[in-house]
PDB file of N, CA, C and O in Angstrom:
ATOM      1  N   UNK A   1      16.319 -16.808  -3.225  1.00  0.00           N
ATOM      2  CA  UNK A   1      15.558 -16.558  -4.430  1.00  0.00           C
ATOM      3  C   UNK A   1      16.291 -15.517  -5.271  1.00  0.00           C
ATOM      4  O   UNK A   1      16.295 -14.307  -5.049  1.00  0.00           O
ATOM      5  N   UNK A   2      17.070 -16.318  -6.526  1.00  0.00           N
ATOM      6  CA  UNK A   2      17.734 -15.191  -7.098  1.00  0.00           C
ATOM      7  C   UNK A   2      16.368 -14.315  -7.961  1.00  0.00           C
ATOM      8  O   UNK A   2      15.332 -14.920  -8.238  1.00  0.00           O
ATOM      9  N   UNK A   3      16.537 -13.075  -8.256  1.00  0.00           N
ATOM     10  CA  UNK A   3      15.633 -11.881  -8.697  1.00  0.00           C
ATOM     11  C   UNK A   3      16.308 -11.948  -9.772  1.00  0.00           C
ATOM     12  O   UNK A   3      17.530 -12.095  -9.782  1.00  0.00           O
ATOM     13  N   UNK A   4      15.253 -11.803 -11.275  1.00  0.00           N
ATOM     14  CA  UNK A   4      15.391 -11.275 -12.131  1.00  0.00           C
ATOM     15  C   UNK A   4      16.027  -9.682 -12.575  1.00  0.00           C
ATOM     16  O   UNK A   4      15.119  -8.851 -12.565  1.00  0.00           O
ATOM     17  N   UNK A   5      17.396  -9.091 -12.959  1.00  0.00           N
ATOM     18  CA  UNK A   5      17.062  -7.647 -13.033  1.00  0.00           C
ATOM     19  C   UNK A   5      15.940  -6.852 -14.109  1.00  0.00           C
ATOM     20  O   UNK A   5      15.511  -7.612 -14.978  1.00  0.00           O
ATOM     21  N   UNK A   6      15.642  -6.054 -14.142  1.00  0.00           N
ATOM     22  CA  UNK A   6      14.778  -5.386 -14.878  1.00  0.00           C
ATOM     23  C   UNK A   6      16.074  -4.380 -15.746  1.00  0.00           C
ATOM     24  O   UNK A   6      17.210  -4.060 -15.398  1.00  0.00           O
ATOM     25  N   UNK A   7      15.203  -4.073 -17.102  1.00  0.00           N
ATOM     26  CA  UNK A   7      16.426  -2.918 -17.553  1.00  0.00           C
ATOM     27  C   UNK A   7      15.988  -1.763 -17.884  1.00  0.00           C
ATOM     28  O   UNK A   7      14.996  -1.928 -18.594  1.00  0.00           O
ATOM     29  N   UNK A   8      16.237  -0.576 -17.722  1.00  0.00           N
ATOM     30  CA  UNK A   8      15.614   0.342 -18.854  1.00  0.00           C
ATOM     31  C   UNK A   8      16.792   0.786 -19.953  1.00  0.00           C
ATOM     32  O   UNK A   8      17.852   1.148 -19.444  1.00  0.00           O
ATOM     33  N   UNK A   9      16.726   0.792 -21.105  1.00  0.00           N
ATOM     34  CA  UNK A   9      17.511   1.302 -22.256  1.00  0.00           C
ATOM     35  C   UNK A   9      17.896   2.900 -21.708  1.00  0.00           C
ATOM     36  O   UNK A   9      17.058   3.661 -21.225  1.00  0.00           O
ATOM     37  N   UNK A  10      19.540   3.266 -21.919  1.00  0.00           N
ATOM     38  CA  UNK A  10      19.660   4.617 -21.706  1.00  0.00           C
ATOM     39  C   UNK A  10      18.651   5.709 -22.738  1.00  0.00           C
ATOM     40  O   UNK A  10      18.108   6.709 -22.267  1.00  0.00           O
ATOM     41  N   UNK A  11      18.566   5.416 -23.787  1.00  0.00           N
ATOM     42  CA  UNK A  11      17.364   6.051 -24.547  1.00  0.00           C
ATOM     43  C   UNK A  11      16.186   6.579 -23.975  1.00  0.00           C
ATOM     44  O   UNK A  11      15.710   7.708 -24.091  1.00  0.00           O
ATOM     45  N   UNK A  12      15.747   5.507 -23.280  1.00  0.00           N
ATOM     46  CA  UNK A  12      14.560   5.487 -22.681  1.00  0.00           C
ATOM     47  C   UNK A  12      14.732   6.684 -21.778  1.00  0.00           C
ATOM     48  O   UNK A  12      13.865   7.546 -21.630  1.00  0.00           O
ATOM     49  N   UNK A  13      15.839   6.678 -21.220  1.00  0.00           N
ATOM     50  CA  UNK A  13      15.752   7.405 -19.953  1.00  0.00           C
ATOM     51  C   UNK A  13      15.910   9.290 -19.956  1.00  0.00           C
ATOM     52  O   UNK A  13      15.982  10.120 -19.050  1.00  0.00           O
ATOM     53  N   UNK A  14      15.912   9.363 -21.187  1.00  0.00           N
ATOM     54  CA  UNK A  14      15.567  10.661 -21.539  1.00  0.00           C
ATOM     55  C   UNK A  14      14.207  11.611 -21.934  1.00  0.00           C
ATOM     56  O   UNK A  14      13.967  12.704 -22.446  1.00  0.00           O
ATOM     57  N   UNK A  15      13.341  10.226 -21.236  1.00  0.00           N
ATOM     58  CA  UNK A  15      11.917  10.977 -21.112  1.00  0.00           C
ATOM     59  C   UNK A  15      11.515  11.483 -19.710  1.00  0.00           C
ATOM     60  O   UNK A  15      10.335  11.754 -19.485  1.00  0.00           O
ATOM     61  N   UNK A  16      12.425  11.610 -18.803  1.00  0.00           N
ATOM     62  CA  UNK A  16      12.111  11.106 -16.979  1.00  0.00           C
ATOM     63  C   UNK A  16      13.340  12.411 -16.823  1.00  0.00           C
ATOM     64  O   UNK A  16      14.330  12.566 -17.538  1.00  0.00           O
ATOM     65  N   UNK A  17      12.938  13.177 -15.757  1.00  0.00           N
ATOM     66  CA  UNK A  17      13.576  14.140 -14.906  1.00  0.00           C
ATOM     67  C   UNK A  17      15.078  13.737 -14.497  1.00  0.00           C
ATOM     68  O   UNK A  17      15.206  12.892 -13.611  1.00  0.00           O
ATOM     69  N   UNK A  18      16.643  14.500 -15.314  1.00  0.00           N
ATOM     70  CA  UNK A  18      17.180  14.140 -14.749  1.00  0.00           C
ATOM     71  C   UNK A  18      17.577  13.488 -13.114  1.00  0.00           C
ATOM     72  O   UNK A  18      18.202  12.500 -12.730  1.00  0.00           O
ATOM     73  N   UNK A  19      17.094  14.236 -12.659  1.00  0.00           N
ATOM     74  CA  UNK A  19      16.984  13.565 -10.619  1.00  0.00           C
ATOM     75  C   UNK A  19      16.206  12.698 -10.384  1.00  0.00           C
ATOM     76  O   UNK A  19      15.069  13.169 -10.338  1.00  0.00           O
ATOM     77  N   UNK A  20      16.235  11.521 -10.186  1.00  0.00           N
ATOM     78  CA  UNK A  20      15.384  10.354  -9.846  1.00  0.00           C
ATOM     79  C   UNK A  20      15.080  11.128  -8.337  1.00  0.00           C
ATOM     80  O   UNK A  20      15.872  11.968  -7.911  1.00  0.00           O
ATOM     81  N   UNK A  21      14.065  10.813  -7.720  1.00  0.00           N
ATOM     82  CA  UNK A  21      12.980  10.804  -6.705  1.00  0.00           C
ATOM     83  C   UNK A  21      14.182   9.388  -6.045  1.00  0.00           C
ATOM     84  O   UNK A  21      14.492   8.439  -6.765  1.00  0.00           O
ATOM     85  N   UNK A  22      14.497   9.488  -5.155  1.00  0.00           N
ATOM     86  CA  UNK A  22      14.686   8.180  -4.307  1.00  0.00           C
ATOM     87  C   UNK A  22      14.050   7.933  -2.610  1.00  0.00           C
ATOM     88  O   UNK A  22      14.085   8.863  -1.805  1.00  0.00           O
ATOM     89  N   UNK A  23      13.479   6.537  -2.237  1.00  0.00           N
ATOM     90  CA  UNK A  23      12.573   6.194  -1.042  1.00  0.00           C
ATOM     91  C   UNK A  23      13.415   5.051  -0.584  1.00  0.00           C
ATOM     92  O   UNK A  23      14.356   4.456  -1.111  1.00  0.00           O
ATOM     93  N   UNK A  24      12.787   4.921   0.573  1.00  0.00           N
ATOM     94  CA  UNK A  24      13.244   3.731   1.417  1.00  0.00           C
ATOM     95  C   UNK A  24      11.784   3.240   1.807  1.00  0.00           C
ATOM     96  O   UNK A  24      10.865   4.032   2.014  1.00  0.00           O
ATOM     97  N   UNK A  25      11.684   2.151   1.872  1.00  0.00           N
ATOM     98  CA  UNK A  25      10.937   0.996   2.403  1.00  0.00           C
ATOM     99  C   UNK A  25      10.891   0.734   4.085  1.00  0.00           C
ATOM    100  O   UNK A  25      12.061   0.618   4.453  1.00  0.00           O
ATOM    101  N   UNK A  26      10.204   0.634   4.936  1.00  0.00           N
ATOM    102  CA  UNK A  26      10.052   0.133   6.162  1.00  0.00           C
ATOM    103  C   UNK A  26      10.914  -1.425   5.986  1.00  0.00           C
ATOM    104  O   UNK A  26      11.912  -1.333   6.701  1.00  0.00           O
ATOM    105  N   UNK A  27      10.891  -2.400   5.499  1.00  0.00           N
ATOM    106  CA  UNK A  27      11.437  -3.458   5.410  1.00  0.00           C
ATOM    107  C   UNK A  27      13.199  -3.751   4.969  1.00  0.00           C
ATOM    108  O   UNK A  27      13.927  -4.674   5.335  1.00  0.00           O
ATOM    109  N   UNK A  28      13.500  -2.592   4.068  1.00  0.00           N
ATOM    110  CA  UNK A  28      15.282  -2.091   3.660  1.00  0.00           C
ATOM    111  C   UNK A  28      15.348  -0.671   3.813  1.00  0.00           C
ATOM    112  O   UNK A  28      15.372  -0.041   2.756  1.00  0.00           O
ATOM    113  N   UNK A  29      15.389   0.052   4.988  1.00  0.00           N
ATOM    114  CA  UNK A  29      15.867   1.107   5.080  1.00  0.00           C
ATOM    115  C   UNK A  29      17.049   1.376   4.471  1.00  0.00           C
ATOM    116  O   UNK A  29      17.011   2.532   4.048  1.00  0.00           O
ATOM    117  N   UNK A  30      17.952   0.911   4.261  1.00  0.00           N
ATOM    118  CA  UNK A  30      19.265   1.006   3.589  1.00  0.00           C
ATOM    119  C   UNK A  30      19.606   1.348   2.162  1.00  0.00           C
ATOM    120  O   UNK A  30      20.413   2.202   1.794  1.00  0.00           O
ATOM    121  N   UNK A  31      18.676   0.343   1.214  1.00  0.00           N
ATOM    122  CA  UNK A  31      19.090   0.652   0.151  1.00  0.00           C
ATOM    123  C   UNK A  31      17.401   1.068  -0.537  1.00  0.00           C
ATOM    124  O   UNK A  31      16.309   0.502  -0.566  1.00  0.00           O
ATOM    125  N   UNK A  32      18.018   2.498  -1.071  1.00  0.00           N
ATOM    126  CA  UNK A  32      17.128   3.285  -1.922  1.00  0.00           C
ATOM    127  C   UNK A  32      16.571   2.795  -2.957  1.00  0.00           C
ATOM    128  O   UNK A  32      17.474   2.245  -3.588  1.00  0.00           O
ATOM    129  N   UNK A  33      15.394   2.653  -3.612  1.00  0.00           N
ATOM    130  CA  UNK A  33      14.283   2.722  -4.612  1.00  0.00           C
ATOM    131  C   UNK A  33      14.446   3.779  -5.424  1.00  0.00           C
ATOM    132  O   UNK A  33      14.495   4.916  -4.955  1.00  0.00           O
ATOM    133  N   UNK A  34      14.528   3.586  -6.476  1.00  0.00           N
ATOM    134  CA  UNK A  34      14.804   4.625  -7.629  1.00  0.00           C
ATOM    135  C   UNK A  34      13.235   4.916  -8.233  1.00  0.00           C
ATOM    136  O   UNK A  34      12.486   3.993  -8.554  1.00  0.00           O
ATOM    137  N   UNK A  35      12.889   6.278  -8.329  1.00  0.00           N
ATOM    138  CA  UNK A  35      11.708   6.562  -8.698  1.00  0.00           C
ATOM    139  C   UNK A  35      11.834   7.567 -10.116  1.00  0.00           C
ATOM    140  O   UNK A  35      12.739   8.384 -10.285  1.00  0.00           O
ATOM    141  N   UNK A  36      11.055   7.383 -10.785  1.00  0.00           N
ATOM    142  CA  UNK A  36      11.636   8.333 -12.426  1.00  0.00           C
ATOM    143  C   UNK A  36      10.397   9.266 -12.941  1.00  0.00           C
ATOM    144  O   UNK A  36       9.479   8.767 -13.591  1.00  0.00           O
ATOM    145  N   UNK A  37      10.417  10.040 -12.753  1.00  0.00           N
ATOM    146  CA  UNK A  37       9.651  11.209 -12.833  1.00  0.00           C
ATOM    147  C   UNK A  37       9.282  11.523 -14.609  1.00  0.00           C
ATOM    148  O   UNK A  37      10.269  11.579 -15.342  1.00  0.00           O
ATOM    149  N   UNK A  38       8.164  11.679 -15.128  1.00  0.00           N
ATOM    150  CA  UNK A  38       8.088  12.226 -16.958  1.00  0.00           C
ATOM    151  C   UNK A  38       8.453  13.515 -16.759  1.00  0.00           C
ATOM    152  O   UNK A  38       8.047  14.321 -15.922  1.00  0.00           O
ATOM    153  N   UNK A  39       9.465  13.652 -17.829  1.00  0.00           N
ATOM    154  CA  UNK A  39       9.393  15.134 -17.489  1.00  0.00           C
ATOM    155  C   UNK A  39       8.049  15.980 -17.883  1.00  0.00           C
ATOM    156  O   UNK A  39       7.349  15.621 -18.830  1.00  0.00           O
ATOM    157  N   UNK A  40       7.777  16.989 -17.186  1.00  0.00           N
ATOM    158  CA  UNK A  40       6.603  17.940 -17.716  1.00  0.00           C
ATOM    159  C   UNK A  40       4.950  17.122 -17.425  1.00  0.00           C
ATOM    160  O   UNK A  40       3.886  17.632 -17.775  1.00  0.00           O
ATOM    161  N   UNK A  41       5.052  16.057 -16.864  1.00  0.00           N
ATOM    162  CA  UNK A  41       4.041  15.423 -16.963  1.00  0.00           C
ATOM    163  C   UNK A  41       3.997  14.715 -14.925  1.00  0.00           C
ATOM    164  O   UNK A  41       4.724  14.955 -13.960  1.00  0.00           O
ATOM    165  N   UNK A  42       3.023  14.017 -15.072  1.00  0.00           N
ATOM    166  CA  UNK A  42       2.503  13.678 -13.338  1.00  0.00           C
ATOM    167  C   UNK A  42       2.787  12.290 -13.066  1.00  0.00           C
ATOM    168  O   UNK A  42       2.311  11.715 -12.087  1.00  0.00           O
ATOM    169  N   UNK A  43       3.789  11.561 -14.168  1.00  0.00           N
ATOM    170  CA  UNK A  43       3.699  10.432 -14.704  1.00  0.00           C
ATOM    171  C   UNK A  43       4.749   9.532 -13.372  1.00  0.00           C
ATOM    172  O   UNK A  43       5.534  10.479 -13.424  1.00  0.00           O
ATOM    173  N   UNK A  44       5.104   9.020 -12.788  1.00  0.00           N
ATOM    174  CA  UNK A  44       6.047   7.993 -12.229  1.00  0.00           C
ATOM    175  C   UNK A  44       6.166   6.551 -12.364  1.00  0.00           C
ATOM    176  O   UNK A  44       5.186   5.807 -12.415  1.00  0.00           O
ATOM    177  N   UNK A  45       7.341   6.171 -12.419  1.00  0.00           N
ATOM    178  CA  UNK A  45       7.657   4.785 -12.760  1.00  0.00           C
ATOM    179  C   UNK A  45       8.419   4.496 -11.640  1.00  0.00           C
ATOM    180  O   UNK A  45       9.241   5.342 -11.289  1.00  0.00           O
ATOM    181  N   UNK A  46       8.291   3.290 -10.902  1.00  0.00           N
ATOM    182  CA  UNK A  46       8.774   2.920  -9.994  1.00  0.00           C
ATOM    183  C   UNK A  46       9.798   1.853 -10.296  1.00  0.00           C
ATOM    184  O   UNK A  46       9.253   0.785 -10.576  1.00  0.00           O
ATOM    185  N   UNK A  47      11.028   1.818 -10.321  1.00  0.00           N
ATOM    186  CA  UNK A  47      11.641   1.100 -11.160  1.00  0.00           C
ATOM    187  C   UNK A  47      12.690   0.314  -9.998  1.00  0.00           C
ATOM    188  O   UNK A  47      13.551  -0.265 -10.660  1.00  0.00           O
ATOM    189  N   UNK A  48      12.889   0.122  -8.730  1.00  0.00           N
ATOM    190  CA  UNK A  48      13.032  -0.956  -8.147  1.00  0.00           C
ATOM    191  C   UNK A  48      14.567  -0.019  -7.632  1.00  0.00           C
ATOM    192  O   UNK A  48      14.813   1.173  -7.815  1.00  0.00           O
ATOM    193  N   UNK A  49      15.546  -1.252  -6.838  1.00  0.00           N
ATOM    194  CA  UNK A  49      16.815  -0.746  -6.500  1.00  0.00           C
ATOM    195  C   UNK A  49      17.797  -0.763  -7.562  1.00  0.00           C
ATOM    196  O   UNK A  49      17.758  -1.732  -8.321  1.00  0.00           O
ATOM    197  N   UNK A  50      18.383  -0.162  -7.692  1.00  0.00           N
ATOM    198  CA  UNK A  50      19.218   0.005  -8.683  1.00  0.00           C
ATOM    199  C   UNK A  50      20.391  -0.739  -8.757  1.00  0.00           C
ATOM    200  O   UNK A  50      21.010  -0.526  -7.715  1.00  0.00           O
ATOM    201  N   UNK A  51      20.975  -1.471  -9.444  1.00  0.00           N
ATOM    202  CA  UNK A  51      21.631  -2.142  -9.253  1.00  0.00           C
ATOM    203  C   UNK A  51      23.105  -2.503 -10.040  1.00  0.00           C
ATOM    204  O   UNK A  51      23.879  -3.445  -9.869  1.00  0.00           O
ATOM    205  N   UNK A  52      23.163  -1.131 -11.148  1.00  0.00           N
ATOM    206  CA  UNK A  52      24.456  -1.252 -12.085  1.00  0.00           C
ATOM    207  C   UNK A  52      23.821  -1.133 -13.267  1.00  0.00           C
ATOM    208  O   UNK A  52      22.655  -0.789 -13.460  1.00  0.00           O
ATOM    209  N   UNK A  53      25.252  -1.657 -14.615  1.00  0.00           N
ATOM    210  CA  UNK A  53      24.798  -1.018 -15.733  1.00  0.00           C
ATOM    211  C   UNK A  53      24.971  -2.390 -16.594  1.00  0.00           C
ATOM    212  O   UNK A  53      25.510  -3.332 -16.013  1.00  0.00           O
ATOM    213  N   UNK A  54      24.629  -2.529 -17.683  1.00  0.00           N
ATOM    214  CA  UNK A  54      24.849  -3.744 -18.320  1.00  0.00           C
ATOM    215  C   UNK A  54      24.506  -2.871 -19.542  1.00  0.00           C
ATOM    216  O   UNK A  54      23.513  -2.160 -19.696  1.00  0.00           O
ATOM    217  N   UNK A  55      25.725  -3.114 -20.527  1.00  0.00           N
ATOM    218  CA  UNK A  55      25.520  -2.438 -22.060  1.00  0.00           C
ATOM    219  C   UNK A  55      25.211  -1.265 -21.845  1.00  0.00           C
ATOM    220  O   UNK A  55      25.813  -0.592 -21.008  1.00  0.00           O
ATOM    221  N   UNK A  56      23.718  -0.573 -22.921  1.00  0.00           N
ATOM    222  CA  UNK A  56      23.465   0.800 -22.803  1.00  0.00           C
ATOM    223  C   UNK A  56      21.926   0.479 -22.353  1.00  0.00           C
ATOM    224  O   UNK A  56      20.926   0.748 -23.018  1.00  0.00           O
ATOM    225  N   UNK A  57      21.965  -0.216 -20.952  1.00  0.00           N
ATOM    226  CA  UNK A  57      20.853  -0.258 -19.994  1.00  0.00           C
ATOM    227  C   UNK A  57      21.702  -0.242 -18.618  1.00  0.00           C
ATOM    228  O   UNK A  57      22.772  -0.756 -18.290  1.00  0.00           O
ATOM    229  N   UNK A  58      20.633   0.681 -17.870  1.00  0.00           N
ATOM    230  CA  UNK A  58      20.427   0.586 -15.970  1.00  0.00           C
ATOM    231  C   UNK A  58      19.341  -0.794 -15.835  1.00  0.00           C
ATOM    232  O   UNK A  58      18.302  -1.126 -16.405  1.00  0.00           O
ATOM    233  N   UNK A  59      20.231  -1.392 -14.722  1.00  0.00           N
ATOM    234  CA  UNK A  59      19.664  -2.470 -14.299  1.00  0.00           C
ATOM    235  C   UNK A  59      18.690  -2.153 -12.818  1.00  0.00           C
ATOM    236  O   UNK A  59      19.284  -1.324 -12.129  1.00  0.00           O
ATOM    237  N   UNK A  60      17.568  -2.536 -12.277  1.00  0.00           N
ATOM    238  CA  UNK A  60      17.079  -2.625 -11.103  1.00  0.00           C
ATOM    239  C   UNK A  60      16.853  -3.683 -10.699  1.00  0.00           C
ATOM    240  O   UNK A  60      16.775  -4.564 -11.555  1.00  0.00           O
ATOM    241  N   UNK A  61      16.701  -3.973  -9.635  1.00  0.00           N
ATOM    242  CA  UNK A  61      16.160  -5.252  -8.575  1.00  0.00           C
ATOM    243  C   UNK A  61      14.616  -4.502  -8.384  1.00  0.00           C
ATOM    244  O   UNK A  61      14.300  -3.325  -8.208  1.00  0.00           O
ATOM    245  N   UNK A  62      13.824  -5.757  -8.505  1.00  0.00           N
ATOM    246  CA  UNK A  62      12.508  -5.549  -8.634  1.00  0.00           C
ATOM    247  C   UNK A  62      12.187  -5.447  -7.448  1.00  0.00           C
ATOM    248  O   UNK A  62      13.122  -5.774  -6.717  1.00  0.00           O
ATOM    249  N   UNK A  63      10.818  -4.981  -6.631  1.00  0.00           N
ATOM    250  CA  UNK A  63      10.034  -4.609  -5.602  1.00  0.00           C
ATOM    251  C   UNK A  63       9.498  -5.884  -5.397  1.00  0.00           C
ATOM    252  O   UNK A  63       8.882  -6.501  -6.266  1.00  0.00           O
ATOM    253  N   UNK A  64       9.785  -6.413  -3.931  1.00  0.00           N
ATOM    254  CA  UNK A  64       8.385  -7.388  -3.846  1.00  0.00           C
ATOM    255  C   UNK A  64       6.764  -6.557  -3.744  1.00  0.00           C
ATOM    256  O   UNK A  64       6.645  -5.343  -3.578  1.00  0.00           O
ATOM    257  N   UNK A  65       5.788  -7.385  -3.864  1.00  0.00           N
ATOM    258  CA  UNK A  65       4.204  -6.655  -4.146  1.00  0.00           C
ATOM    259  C   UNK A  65       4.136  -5.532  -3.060  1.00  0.00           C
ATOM    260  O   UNK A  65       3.570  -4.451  -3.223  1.00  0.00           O
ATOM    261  N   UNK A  66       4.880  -5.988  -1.774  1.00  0.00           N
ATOM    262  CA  UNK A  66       4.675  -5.317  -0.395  1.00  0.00           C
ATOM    263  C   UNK A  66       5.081  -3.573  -0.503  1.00  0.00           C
ATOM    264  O   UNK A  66       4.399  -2.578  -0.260  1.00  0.00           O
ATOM    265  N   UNK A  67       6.551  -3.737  -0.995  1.00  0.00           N
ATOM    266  CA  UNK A  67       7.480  -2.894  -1.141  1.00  0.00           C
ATOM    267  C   UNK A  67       6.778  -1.676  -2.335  1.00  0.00           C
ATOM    268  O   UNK A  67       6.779  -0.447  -2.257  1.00  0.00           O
ATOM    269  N   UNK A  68       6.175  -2.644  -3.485  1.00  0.00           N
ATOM    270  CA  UNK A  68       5.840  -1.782  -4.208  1.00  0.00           C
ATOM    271  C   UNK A  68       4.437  -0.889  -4.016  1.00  0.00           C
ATOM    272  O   UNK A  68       4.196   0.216  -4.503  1.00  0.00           O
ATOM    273  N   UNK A  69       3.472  -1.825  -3.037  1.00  0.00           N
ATOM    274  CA  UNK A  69       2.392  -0.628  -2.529  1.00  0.00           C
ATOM    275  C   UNK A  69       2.411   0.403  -1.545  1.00  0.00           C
ATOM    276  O   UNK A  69       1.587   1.268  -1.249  1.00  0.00           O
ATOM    277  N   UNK A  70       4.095  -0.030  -0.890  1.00  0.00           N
ATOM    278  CA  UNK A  70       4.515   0.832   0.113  1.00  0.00           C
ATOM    279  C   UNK A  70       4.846   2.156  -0.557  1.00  0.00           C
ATOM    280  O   UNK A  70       4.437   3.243  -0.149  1.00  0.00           O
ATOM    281  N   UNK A  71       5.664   1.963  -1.680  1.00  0.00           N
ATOM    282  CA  UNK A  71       6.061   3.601  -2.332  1.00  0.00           C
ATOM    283  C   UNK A  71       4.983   4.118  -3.035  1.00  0.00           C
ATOM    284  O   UNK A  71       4.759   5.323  -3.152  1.00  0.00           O
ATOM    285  N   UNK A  72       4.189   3.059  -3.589  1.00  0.00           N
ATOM    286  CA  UNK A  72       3.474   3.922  -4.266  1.00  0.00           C
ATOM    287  C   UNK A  72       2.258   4.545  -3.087  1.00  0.00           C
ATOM    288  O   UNK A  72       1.591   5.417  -3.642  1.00  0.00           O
ATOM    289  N   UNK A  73       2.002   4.410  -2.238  1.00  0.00           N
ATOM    290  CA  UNK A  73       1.255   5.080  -0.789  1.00  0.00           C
ATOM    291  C   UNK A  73       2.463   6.095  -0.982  1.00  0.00           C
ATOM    292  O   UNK A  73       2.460   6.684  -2.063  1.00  0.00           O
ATOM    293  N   UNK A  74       3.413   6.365  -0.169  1.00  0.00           N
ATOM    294  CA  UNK A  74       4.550   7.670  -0.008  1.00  0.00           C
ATOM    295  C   UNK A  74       3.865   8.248  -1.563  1.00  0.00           C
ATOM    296  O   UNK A  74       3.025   9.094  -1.256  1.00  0.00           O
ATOM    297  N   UNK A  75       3.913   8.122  -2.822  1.00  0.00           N
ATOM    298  CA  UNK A  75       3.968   8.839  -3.620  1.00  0.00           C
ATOM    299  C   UNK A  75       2.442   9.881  -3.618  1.00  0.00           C
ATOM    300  O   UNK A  75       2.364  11.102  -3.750  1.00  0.00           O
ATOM    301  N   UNK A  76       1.305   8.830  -3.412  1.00  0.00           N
ATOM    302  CA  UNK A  76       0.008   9.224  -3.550  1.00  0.00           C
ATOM    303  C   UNK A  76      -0.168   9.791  -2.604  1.00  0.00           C
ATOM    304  O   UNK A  76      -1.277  10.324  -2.634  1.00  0.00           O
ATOM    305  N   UNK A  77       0.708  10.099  -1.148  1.00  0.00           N
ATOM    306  CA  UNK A  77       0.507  11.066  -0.315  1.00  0.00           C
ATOM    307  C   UNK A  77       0.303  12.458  -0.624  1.00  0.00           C
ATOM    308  O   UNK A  77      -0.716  13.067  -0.298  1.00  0.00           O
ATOM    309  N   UNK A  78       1.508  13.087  -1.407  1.00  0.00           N
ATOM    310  CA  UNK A  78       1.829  13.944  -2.324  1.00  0.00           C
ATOM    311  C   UNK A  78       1.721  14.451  -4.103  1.00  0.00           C
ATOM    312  O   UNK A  78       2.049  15.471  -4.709  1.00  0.00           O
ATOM    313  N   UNK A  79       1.029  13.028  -4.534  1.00  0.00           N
ATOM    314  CA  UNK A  79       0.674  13.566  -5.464  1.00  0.00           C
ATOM    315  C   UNK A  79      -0.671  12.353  -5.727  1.00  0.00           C
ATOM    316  O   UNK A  79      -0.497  11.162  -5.986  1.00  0.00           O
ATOM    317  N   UNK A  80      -1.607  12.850  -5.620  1.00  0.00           N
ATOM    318  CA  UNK A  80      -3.085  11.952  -5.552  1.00  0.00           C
ATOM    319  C   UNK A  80      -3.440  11.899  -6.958  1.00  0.00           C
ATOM    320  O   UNK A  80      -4.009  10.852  -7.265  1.00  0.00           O
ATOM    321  N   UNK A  81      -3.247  12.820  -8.001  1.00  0.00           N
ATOM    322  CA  UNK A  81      -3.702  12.323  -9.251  1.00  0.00           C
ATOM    323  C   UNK A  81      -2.683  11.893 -10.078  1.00  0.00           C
ATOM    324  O   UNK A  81      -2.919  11.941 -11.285  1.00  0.00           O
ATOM    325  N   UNK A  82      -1.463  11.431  -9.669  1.00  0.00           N
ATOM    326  CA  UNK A  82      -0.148  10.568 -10.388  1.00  0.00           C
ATOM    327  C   UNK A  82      -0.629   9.582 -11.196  1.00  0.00           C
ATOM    328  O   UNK A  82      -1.444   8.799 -10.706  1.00  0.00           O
ATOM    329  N   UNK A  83      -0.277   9.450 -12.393  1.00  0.00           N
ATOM    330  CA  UNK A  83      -0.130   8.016 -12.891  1.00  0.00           C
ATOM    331  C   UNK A  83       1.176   7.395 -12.738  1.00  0.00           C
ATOM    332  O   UNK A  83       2.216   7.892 -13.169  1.00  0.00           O
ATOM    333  N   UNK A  84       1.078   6.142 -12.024  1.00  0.00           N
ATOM    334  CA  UNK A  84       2.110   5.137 -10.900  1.00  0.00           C
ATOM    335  C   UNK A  84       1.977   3.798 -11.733  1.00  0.00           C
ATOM    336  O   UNK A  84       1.092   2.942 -11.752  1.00  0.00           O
ATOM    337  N   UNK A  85       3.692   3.979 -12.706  1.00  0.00           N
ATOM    338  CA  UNK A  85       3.793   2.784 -12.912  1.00  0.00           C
ATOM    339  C   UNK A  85       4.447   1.749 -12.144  1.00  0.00           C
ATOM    340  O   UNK A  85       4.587   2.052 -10.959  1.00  0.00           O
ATOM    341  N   UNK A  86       4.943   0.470 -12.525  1.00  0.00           N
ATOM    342  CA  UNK A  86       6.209   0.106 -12.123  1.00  0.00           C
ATOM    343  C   UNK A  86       7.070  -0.983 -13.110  1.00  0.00           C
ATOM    344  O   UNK A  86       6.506  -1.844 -13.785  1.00  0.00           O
ATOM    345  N   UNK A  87       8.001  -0.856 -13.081  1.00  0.00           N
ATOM    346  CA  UNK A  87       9.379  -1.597 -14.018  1.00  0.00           C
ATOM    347  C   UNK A  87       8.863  -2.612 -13.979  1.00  0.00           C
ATOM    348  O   UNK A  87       9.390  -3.593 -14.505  1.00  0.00           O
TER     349      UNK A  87
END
């Protein structure tokens, strides 16, 4: 099943904490989940594995449903009133 990538515009990415937050999954321990923090705010976007650059966008590989209620549990451990998006 080839996966769609997701993109975010480098623009974009100057609303989010230089240091991405990165997790691992019980199912791919290996390759990290990129997590993007607002700056100044409680905000997270869960934006999938990262996967390269195309133009003036970062590309991710999307979360299956599993993967994505898995991080967002790790996140709501530590922060219970987050607003939890995802890419």
């Amino acid at each position: 099943m080839a996966s769609l990538k997701k993109r975010i515009p480098k623009p974009d990415l100057s609303k989010y904490d230089q240091t991405p937050l990165y997790m691992y999954t019980e199912k791919d321990s290996l390759n990290r989940v990129t997590v993007l923090k607002e700056t100044a705010k409680d905000i997270y976007l869960i934006a999938g594995r990262y996967s390269g650059v195309e133009g003036d966008a970062r590309l991710y590989t999307p979360l299956t449903d599993e993967e994505k209620g898995e991080i967002e549990r790790y996140l709501r451990a530590s922060h219970k009133d987050a607003i939890i998006n995802h890419l």
